[in-house]
N, C-alpha and C positions, 0 to 999 in steps of 0.2 A: 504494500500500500504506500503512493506517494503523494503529500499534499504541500501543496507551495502556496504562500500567502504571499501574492506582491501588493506592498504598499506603497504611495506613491503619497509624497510629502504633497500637501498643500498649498495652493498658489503661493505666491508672496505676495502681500499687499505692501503697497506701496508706502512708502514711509511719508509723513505728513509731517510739517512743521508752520507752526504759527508766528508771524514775526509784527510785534507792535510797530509802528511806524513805515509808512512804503517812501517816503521821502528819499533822497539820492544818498546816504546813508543805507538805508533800508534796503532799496534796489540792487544798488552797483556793488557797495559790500556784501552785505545778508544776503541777500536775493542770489545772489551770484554764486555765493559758496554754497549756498544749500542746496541748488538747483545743481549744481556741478557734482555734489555728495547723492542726488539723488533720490530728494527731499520732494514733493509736492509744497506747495506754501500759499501757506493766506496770507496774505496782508491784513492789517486792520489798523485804521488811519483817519482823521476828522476829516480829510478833503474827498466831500463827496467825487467831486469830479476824477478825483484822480482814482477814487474805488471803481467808480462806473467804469472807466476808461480801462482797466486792468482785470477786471469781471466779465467783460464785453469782448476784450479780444483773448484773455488768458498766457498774456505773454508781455514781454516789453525788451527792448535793445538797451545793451550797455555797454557805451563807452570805454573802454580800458585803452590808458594814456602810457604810454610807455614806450621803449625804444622803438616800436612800430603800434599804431594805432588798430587797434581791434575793436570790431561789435561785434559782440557775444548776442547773438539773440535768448531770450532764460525766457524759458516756457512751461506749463504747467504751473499756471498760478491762477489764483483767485484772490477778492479783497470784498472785506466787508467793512462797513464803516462800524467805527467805537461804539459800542453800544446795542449792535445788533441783537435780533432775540435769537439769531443761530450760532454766535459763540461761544455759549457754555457748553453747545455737545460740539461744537467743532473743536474747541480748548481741551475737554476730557477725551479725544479719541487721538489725539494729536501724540509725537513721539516728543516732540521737542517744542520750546516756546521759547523765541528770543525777543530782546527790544530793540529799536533804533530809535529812539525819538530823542526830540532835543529837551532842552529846559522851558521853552515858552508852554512843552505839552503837560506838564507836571505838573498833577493839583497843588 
């Protein structure tokens, strides 16, 4: 008698991180490294316009200044503004939560 179990690991979900501030901080540092790590990323930031605008297309270009100039296009993103009522389950499923904001954002 022969019996074979094959198991077969479960997909990999994707790693998610939340990052306070989408400001050029936010984006071109944060955004940059975590999207390059392989991170999904929400932003979450006061400037309506700039959530819509990064919710809408799910991506943005970043500049890198250096001995030759590079745009990095960082994709797979989302943003929601401060305060949302979908960021406490986006927050508890998240791997990682970082900040960029400046000091004007500081209660």
């Amino acid at each position: 008698f022969f019996s074979c179990l094959c198991l077969t690991p479960p997909m990999a979900t994707q790693k998610r991180a939340v990052n306070f501030g989408a400001g050029k901080h936010g984006r071109g540092f944060m955004g940059k490294i975590l999207s390059a790590s392989g991170y999904h990323i929400t932003f979450v930031d006061t400037d309506t316009h700039l959530v819509d605008l990064l919710h809408e297309l799910q991506a943005y270009e970043c500049h890198v200044i250096g001995a030759e100039k590079q745009v990095v296009q960082v994709q797979n993103v989302d943003a929601y503004v401060n305060g949302s009522p979908e960021l406490p389950e986006i927050m508890a499923s998240c791997d990682v939560i970082t900040t960029s904001i400046g000091l004007t954002q500081l209660p």
